[in-house]
N, C-alpha and C positions, 0 to 999 in steps of 0.2 A: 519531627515528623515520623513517628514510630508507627504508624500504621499504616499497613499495605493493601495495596487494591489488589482486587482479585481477578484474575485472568484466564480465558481459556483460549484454547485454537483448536479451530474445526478446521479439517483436512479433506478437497471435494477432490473436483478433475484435474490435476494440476502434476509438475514434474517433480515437485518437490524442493523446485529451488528457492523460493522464499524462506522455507526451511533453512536450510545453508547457510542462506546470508543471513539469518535470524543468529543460527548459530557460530558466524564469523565473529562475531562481537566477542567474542571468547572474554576475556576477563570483565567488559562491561555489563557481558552478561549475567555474570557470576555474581557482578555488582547490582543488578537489579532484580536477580529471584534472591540475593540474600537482603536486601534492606525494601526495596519498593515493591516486589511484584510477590504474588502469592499463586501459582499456577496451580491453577483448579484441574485443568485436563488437555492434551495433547499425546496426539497417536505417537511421535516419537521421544518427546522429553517428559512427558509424567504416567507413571500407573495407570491412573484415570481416565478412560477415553472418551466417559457417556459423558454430554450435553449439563451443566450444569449451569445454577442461578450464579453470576459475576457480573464484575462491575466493568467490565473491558473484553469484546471478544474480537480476536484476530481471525480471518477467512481468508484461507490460501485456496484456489482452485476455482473455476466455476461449476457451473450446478449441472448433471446433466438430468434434461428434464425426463429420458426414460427410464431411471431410476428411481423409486418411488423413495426407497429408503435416502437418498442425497435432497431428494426435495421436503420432506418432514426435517433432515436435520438443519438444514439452512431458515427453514419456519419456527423449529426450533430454538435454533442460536438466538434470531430476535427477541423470542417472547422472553428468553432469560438474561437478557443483557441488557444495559442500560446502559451503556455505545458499544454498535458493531464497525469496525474497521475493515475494509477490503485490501488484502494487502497484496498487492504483485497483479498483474495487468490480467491473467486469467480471471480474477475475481473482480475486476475492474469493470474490464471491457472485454472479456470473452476472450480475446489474445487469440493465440495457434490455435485452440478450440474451436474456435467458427470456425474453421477448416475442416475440422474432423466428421468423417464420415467411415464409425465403427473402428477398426483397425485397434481395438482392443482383444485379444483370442480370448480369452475365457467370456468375456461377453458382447460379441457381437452387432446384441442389438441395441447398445449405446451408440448412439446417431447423434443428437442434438442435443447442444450446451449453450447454456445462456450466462452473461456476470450476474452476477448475485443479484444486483441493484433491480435489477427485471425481474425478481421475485419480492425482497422484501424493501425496506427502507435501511441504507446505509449512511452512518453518521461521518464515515473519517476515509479517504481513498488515497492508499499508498502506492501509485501506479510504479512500474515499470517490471522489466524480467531479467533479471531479478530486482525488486530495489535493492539500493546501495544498505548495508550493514550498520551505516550510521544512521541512514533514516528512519529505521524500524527501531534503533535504540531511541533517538530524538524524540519518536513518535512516543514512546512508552513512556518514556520519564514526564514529558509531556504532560502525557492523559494525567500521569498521576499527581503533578502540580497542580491541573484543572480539580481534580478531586479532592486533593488532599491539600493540597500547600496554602498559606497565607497572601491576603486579598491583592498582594502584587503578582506573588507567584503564576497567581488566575489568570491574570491579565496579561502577562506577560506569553501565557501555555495559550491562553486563545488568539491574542494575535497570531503566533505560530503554527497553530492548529485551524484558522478560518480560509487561507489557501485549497487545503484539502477538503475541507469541509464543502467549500464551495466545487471543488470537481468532484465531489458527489452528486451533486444536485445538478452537476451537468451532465453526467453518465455516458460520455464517448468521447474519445483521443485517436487521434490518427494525426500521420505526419504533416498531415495538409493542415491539423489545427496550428502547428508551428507557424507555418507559413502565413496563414490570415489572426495569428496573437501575435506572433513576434518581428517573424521576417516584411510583413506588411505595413508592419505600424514602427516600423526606422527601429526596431529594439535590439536586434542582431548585433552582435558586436563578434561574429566570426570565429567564434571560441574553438567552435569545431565540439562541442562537447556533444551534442547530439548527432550527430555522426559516431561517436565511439562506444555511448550507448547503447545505439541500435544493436541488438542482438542476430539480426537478419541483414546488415548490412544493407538496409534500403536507402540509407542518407550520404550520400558524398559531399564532400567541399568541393566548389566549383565556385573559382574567381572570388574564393574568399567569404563563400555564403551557402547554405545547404541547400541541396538539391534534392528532393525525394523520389523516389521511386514508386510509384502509388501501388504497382501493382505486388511489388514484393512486400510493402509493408502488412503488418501482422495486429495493428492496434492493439500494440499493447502499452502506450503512455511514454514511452523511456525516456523518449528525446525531448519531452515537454517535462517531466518530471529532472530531470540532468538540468535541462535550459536556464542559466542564472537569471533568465528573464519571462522564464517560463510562469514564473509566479510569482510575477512582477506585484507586490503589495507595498504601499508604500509601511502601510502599519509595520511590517516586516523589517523590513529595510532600515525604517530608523530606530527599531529595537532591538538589532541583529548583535549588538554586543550586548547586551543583556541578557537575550534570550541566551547564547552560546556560552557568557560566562552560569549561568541559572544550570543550564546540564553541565557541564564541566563541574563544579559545583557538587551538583549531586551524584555525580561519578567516582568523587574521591573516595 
C-alpha cells in the first residue's frame, strides 16, 4: 500500500482544539503523514493554505454565515473533495457557536454560525470537543483503507466508518439524544463516561445513570460520541478486533 491519499483541513469558527487533539497523536501522526497521508493544506501544519482538489477533507469550525469569505470556503471544500469529514462538535452541530452573538473585537458583526452540514453535504461526523486523539487517527487510517486497501480492508473501514456516516445524515446531538438512544432503550450500563466527556459539565451520575442538564448543555455530541453504546452497531461490535488489529497494524 504505497500510495497515499490526499488530505486537506479547512479551519472556520472554532478554538482550535480539534487541532490539538489532531496533534496529540504525536508519533501516530508522524506515522501517518509519512506512509498514508499526503497533506495538501492546513493553516497550522502545512505551507499551503488555499483550498485544494483531495481525496479526504477534514472541517474544524462552523461556518459563520456573515462572512462571505467562510461560506465560499466550506462550498469550496465540497466541490474539491471526494469525502468531507466534520471533525469536533462546532462543525457538527454548531456547539458554543449557537451561542455566540459577536464578541469577536476585530470583527463584530459576526453574529450567526451554522455546522457545516446546513450548508453543504457531509460524508463522515467526528462529533465531540474535542474528539479523543485516537478517533481522528482511527478516522484517517480508515478513510485510507476505504480508498486504498484490499477488498477486506474496505469492509472492514466501512463497517467502522457507517456509525459516523449515519450521524451525518442525522445532523443534531444533544444530551437528551443519550437519554432517548441509550438510557431509554436499557443500553446504560453506568460507565459514567459521558459525564466526563462533557466539556461544560452538563451530565452528572445520579443513582448510577446520567442525568443532563438541558439548559447548560452546548450540543456538541461528546457524551454520545464517548458513549460505548452510543454507537451501538452490531456490524461494529463483532468486527471490533479486526478492525483495532487492521489500525494497529497500520500503525507500525
Amino acid at each position: 500500500m504505497a500510495d497515499k491519499i490526499t488530505v486537506g483541513y479547512t479551519h472556520l469558527s472554532g478554538c482550535t482544539g480539534c487541532t490539538v487533539a489532531l496533534a496529540d497523536n504525536y508519533a501516530g501522526l508522524l506515522t501517518l503523514l509519512d506512509k498514508y497521508v499526503d497533506l495538501k493544506y492546513m493553516p497550522t501544519l502545512a505551507d499551503a493554505r488555499h483550498i485544494q482538489q483531495v481525496d479526504v477533507s477534514f472541517v474544524e469550525g462552523s461556518v459563520c454565515i456573515n462572512d462571505k469569505l467562510a461560506v465560499e470556503e466550506i462550498k469550496e471544500t465540497r466541490e474539491k473533495s471526494a469525502i468531507v469529514v466534520a471533525l469536533g462538535g462546532c462543525a457538527c452541530y454548531g456547539n458554543i457557536t449557537r451561542f455566540t452573538r459577536g464578541g469577536q473585537q476585530n470583527q463584530p458583526q459576526h453574529e450567526s454560525y451554522l455546522p457545516i452540514g446546513d450548508l453543504i453535504k457531509v460524508d463522515v461526523y467526528i462529533p465531540g470537543c474535542a474528539p479523543t486523539p485516537e478517533l481522528i487517527r482511527n478516522v484517517a487510517v480508515m478513510a485510507y483503507l476505504l480508498l486504498k486497501g484490499t477488498k477486506e480492508q474496505k469492509d472492514l473501514a466501512t463497517a467502522f466508518l457507517t456509525p459516523l456516516m449515519k450521524l451525518a445524515a442525522k445532523n443534531e446531538a444533544c444530551g437528551c439524544d443519550l437519554i432517548v438512544d441509550v438510557i431509554n432503550q436499557g443500553l446504560c450500563m453506568g460507565c459514567g463516561s459521558c459525564a466526563a466527556s462533557c466539556p461544560v459539565r452538563a451530565i452528572t451520575m445520579e443513582y448510577g445513570k446520567p442525568n443532563v442538564e438541558r439548559d447548560l448543555c452546548i450540543k456538541c455530541g461528546a457524551c454520545s460520541a464517548q458513549c460505548p453504546r452510543g454507537f451501538f452497531n452490531t456490524d461494529v461490535i463483532s468486527q471490533y478486533e479486526a478492525i483495532n488489529e487492521a489500525i494497529m497494524a497500520a500503525l507500525q
